[in-house]
RODO-2510 file (C-alpha; in nm, 4 decimals, decimal comma):
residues 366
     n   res          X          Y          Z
     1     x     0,0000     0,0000     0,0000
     2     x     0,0961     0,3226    -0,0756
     3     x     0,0972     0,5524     0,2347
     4     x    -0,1173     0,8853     0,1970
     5     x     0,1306     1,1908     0,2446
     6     x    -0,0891     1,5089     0,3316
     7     x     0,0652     1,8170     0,2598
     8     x    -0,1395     2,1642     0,3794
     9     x    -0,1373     2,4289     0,1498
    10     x    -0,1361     2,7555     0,3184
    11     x    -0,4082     2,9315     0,2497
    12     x    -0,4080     3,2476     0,0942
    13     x    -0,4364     3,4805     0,4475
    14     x    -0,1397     3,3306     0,6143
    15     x     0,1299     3,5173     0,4102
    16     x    -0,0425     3,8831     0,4940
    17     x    -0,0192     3,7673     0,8540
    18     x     0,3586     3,6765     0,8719
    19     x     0,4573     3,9729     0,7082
    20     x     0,1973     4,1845     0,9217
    21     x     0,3968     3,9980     1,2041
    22     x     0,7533     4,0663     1,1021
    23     x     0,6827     4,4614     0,9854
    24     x     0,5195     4,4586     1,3791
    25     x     0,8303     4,2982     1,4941
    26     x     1,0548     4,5529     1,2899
    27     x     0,8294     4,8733     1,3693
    28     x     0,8675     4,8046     1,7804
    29     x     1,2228     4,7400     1,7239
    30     x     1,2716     5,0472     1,5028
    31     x     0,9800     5,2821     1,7341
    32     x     1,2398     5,1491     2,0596
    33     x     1,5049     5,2336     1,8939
    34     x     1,4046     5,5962     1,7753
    35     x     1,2742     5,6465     2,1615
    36     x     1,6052     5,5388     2,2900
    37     x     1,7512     5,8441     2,0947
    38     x     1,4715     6,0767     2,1535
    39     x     1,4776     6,0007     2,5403
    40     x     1,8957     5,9870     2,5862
    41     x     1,8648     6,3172     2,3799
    42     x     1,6706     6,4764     2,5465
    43     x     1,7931     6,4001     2,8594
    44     x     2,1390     6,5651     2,7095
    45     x     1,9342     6,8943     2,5963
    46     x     1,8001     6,9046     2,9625
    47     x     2,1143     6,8688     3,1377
    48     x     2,2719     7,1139     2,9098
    49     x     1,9990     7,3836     2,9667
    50     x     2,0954     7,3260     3,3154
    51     x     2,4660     7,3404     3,3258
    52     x     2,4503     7,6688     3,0999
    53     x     2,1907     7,8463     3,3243
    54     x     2,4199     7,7537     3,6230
    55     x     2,7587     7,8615     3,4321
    56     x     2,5101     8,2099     3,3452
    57     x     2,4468     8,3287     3,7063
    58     x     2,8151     8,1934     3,8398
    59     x     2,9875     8,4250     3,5604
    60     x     2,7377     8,6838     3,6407
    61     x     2,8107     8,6446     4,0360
    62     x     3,1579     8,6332     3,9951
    63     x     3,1424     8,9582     3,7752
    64     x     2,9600     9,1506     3,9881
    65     x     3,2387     9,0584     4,2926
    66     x     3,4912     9,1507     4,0950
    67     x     3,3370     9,5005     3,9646
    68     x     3,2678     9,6193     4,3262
    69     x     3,5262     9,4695     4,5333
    70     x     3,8535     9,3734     4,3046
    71     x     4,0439     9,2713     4,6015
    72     x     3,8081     8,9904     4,5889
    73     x     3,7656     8,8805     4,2402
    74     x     3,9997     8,5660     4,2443
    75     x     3,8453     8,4125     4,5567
    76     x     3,5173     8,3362     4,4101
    77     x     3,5411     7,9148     4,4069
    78     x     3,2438     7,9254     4,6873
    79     x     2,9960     8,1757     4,5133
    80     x     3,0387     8,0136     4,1618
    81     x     2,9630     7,6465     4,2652
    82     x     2,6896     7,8041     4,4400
    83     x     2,5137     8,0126     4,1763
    84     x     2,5992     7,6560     3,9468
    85     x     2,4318     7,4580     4,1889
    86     x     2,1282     7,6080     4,2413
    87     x     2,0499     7,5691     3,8827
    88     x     2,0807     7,1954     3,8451
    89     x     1,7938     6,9958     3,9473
    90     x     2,0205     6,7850     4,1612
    91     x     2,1908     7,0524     4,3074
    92     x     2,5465     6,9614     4,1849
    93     x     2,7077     7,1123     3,9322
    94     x     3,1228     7,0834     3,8340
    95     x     3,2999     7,4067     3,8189
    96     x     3,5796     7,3011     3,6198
    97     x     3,7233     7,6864     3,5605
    98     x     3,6723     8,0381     3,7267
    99     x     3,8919     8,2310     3,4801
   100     x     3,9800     8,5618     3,2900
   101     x     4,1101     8,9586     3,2999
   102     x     3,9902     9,0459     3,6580
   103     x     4,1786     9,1269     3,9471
   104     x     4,3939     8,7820     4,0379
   105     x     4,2195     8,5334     3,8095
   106     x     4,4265     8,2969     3,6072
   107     x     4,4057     8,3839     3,2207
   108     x     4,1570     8,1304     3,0611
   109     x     4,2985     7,8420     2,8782
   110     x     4,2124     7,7496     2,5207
   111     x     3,8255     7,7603     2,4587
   112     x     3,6362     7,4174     2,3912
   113     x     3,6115     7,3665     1,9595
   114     x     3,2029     7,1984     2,0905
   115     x     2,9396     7,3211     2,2205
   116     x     3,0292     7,3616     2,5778
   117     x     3,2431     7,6646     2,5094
   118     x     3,1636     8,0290     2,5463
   119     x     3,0817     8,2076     2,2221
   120     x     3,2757     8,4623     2,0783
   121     x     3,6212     8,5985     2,1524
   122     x     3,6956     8,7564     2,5008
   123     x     3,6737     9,1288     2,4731
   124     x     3,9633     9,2985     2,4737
   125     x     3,8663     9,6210     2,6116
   126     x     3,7129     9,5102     2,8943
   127     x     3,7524     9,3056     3,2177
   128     x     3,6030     8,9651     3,2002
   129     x     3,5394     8,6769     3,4142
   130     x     3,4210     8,3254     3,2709
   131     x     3,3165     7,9874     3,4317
   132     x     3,3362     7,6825     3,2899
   133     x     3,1387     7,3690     3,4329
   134     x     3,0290     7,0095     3,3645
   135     x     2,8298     6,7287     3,4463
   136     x     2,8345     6,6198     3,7884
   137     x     2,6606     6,3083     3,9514
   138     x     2,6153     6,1870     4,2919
   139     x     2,8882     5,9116     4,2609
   140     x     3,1366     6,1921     4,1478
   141     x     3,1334     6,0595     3,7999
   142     x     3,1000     6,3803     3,4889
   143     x     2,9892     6,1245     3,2506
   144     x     2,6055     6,1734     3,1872
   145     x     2,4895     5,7781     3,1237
   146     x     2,2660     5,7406     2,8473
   147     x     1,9224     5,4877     2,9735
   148     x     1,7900     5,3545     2,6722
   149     x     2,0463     5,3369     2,4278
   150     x     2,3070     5,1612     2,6272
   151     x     2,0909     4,9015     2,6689
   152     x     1,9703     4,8454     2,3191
   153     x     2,3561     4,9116     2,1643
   154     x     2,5186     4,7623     2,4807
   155     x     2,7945     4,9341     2,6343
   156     x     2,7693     5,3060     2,5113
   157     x     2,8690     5,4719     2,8197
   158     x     2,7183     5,7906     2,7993
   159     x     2,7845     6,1866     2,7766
   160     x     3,0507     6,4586     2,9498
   161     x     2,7861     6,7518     2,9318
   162     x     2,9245     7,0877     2,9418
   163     x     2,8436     7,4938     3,0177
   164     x     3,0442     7,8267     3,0049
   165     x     2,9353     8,1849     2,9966
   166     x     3,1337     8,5145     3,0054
   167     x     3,0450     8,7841     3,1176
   168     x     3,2460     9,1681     3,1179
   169     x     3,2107     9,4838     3,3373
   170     x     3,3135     9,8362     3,3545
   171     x     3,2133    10,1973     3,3221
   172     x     2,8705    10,2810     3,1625
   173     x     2,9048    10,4685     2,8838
   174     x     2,4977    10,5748     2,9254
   175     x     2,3133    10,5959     3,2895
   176     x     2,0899    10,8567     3,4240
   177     x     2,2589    11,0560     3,6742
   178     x     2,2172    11,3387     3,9395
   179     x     2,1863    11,7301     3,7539
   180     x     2,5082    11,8002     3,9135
   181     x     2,8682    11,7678     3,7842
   182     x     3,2534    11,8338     3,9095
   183     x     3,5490    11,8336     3,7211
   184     x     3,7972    11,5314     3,7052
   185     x     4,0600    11,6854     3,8133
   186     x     3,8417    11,7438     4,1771
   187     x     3,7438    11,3289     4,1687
   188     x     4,1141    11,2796     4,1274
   189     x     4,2015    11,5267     4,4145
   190     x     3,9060    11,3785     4,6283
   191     x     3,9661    11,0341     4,6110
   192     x     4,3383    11,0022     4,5569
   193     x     4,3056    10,9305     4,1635
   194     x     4,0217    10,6131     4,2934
   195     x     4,2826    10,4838     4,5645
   196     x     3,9954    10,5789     4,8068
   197     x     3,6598    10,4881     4,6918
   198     x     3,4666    10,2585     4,9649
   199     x     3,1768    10,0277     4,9579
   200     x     2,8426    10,1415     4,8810
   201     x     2,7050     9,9400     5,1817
   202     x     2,7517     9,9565     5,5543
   203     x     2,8762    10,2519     5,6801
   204     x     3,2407    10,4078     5,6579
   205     x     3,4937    10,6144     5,9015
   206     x     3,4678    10,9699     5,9382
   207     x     3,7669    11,0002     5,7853
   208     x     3,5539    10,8921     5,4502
   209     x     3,3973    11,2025     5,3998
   210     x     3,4548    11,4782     5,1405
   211     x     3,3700    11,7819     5,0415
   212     x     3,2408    11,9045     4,7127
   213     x     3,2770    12,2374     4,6663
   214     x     3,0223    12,4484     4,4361
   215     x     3,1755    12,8150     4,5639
   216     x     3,4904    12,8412     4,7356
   217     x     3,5327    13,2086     4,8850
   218     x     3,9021    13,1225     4,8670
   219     x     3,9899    12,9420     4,5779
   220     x     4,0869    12,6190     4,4698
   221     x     4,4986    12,5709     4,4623
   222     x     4,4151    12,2418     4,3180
   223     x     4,2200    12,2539     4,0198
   224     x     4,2084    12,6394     3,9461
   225     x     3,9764    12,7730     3,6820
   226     x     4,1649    12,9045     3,4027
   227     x     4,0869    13,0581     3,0353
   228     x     4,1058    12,7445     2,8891
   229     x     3,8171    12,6389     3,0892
   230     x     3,9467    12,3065     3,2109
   231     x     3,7852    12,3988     3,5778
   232     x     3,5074    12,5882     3,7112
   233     x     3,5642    12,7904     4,0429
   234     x     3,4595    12,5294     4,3020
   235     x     3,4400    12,2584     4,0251
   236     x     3,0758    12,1869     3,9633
   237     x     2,7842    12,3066     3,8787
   238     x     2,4268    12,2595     3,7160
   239     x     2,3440    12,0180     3,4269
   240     x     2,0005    12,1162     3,2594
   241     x     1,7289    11,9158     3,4209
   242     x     1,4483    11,8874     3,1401
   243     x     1,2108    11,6446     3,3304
   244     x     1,2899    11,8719     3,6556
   245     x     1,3941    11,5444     3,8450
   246     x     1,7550    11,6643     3,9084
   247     x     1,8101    11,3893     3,7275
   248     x     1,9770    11,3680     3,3311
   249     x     2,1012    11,0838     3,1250
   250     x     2,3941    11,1378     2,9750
   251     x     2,6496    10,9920     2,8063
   252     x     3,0258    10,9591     2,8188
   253     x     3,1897    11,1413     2,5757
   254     x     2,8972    11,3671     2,5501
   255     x     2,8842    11,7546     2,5740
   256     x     2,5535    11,9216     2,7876
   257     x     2,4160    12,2429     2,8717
   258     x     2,4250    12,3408     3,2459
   259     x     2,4365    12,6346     3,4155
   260     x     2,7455    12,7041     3,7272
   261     x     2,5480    12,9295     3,9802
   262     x     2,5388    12,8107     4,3431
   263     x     2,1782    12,7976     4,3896
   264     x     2,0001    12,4538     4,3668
   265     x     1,6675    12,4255     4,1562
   266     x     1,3582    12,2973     4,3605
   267     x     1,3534    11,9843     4,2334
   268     x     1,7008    11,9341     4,2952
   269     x     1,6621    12,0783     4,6594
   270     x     1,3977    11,7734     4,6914
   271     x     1,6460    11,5206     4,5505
   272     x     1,9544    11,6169     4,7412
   273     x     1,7373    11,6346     5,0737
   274     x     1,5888    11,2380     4,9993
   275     x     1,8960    11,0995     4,8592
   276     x     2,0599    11,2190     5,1973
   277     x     1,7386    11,0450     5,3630
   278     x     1,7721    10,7110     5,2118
   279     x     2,2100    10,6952     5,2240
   280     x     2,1932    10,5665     4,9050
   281     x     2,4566    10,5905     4,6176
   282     x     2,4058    10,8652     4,3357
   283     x     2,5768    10,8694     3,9975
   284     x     2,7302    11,2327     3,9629
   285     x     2,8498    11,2658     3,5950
   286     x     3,2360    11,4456     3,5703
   287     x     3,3232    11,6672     3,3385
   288     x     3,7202    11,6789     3,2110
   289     x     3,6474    12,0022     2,9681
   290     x     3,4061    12,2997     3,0205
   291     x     3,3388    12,5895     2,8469
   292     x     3,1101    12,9034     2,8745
   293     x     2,9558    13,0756     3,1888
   294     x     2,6526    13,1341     3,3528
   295     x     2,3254    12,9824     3,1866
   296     x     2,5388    12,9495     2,8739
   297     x     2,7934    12,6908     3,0054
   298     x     2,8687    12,3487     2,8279
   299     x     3,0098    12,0238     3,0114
   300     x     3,2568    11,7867     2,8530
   301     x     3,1067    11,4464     3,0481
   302     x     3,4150    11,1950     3,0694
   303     x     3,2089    10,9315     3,3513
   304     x     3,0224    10,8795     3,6353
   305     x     3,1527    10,8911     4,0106
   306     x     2,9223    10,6616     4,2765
   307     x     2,8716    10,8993     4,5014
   308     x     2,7027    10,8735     4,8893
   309     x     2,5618    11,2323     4,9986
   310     x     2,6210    11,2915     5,3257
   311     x     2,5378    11,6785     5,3484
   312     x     2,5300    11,9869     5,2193
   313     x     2,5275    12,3823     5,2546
   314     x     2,3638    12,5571     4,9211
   315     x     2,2065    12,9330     4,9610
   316     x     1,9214    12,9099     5,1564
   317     x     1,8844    12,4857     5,2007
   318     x     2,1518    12,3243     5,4343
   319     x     2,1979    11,9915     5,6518
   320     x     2,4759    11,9018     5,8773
   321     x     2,6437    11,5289     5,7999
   322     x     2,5106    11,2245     5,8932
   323     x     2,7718    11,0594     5,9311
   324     x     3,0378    11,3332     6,1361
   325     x     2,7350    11,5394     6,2405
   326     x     2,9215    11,8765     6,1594
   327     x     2,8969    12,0906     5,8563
   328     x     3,2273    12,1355     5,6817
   329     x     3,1862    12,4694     5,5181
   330     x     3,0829    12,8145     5,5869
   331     x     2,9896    13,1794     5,4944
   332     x     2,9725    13,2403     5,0768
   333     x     3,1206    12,8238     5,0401
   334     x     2,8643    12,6088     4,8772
   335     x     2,9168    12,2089     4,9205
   336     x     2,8225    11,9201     4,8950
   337     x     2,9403    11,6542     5,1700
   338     x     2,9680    11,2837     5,0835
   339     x     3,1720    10,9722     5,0401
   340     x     3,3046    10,8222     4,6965
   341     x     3,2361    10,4573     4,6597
   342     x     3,2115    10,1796     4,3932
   343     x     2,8918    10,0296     4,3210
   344     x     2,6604     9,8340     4,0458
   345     x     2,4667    10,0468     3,7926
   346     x     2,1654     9,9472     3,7023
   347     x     2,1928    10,0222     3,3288
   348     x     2,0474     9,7882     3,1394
   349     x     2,1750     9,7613     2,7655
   350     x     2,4518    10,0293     2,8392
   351     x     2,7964     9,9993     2,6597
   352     x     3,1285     9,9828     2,8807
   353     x     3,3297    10,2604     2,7920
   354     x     3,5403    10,5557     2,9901
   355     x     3,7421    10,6073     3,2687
   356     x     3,7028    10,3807     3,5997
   357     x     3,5359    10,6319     3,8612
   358     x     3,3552    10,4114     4,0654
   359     x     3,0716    10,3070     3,8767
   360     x     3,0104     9,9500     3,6433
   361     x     2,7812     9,8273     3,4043
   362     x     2,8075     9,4171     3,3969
   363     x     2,6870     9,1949     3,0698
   364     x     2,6614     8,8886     2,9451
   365     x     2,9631     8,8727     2,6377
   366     x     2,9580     8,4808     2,5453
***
């Protein structure tokens, strides 16, 4: 006998549903794969918004030290892991270089060819500070592991993320300052060419205090006036105060109308009197050139000098010193009282540019 061989013919559905099966098979494979990259990539973007927010306010911390207090500007380890820190959602953060053209910090070495250096070129007309950071895990590692892809490709260890930001400060070449100006050769007198300018918080010696003269019944040895015009007797005077604020925004470099008599304007009477009131630091522009007299007089504006009022005697509208209690002038003189100091200026947008009297601008350069 002949045995029966039965062979089963597939029927005509059963190829659709392999190939349904294998282009399911593929798709997950392909769909994990593509989320593997999407997730580890993302996870990269993330930690890199991090790190550079971190690097951001560290530069911008470490700028701001070093504007104010230069004494201080290379001991700023502590405040720039702290400003890092606070921006990673860990709270760790690598600071792998506190760097640059301020007072004591090391130059910076050669900037990073990827992503995770600064942009630009470091200004060279300006002081600068830059911090550098990385990755930084709980384990001390600065390799970011990747989750989904190390698994699929096995063994790709992961990612050294990286941040830096620069950021420059120095004089403002804009800002809004008091209607009132003095001659540079009287900030250079007053404050030993800026070897004496003090903080603009707490509260300094007696022996801090200056005096501004507006009138001086016996002249000035120091800075005469002469017919060039390169002083004014009692060097300052009056800058034209359009919004009658006694305040004017000027610019470095500039040239504005002003006026040298001795009397203070109403509004300006107001502002001396509450800027004595609060202690706060003023920006009084200086003047290096002047020309004219009276009503008719034009300022040369070279800066601004941080200035705390302490006092003053005008005609008519005086106020002993806070700070010694006495008033330092008499008779026909007409001063103001105050200490010099260095301090932040809130200029936003402003260009740095002009002499160092005191005052900085701080931005964000790469």
């Amino acid at each position: 006998m002949r045995r029966l061989t039965l062979f089963h013919r597939p029927r005509r559905d059963d190829g659709g549903a392999i190939a349904a099966t294998v282009a399911v098979v593929l798709g997950v494979g392909v769909l994990l794969g593509v989320g593997a990259v999407v997730i580890d990539v993302g996870r990269l973007y993330a930690e890199r918004e991090q790190l550079q927010s971190g690097a951001d306010a560290a530069a911008w911390a470490v700028a701001e030290v070093c504007a104010v207090t230069p004494a201080q500007c290379a001991g700023q380890t502590g405040t720039a892991g702290r400003y890092a820190n606070t921006n990673a959602a860990d709270g760790a953060t690598k600071v792998t270089a506190i760097c640059g053209t301020g007072t004591g910090l090391a130059p910076c070495p050669a900037n990073p060819t990827n992503r995770t250096g600064c942009l630009g070129t470091a200004p060279q007309d300006a002081r600068y500070a830059e911090v550098r950071v990385e990755t930084k895990l709980a384990d001390g590692s600065t390799v970011l592991p990747s989750v989904f892809a190390r698994a699929l490709a096995g063994g790709e260890p992961g990612t050294t993320v990286g941040g830096c930001a620069r950021v420059a400060w120095g004089p403002p070449r804009v800002a809004q300052g008091f209607a009132v100006t003095f001659s540079l050769c009287e900030w250079d007198n007053l404050t030993g060419g800026g070897a004496t300018l003090w903080s603009a918080t707490g509260i300094p010696p007696a022996s801090a205090e200056r005096v501004v003269k507006l009138h001086d019944s016996q002249g000035n040895p120091v800075c005469p006036a002469g017919p060039a015009g390169w002083d004014q007797p009692g060097g300052f005077g009056w800058l034209d105060d359009p919004t009658a604020s006694c305040t004017a925004i000027v610019q470095a470099d500039g040239t504005f109308e002003g006026d040298t008599g001795n009397s203070a304007s109403h509004p300006c009477k107001d502002a001396l009197q509450a800027a004595r009131q609060a202690r706060n630091m003023v920006l009084i522009p200086v003047y290096d050139y002047v020309r004219g007299q009276g009503a008719n007089t034009e300022y040369h504006l070279v800066g601004f000098a941080p200035f705390v009022l302490t006092g003053y005697l005008l005609s008519g509208f005086s106020a002993p010193s806070w700070l010694t209690n006495v008033h330092h002038c008499s008779g026909q003189e007409r001063c103001l009282y105050g200490y010099f100091v260095r301090g932040l200026v809130q200029a936003t947008g402003s260009q740095i540019g002009g002499p160092d009297l005191g005052a900085a601008v701080v931005n964000l350069v790469g």
